[in-house]
C-alpha positions in Angstrom: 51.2 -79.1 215.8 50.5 -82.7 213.5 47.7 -82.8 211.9 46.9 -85.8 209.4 44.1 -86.2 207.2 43.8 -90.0 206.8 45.4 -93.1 209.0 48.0 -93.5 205.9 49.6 -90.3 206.5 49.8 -91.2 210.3 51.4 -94.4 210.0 53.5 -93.1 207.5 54.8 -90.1 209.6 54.9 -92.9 212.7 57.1 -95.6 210.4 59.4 -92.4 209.1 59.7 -90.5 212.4 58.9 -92.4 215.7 61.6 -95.1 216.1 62.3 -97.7 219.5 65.4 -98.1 221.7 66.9 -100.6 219.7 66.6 -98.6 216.7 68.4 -95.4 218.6 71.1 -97.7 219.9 71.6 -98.5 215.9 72.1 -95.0 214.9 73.7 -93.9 217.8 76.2 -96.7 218.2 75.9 -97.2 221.7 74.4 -99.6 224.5 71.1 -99.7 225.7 72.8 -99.1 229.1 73.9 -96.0 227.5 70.7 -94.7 226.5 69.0 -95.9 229.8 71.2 -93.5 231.3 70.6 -90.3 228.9 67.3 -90.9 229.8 68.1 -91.0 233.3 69.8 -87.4 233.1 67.1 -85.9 231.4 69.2 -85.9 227.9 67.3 -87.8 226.0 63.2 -87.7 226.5 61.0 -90.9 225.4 57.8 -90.1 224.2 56.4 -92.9 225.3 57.7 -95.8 227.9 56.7 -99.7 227.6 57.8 -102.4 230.0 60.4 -103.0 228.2 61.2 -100.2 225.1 60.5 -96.8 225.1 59.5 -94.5 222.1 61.7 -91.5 220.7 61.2 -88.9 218.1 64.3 -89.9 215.7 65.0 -86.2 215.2 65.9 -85.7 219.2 68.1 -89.4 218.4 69.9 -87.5 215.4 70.3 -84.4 217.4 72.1 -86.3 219.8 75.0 -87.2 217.2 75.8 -83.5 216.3 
């Protein structure tokens, strides 16, 4: 469980640890295509889905290199 005690330590833990699907692609090294379709098989979970982007913990991003 997260628990922050003022809005800097949110956006701080939100600007160090939540990144987009552009940014996954980045570290990753692979297409958006590609990550359309880990989401697709379950492998990779957004934690939150726009329009157009969706949201990802960047430790289940890194996890994915190993």
């Amino acid at each position: 469980m997260y628990q922050f005690n003022s809005k800097e330590e949110l956006k701080k833990f939100l600007s160090e640890e939540i990144i987009n699907t552009a940014e996954a692609v980045q570290i990753l090294n692979c297409t958006r295509q590609n990550i359309d379709d880990l989401v697709k098989r379950g492998k990779l979970v957004p934690i939150k889905i726009f329009p157009r982007d969706r949201l990802f913990f960047k430790s289940d991003i890194l996890e994915r290199l190993k």
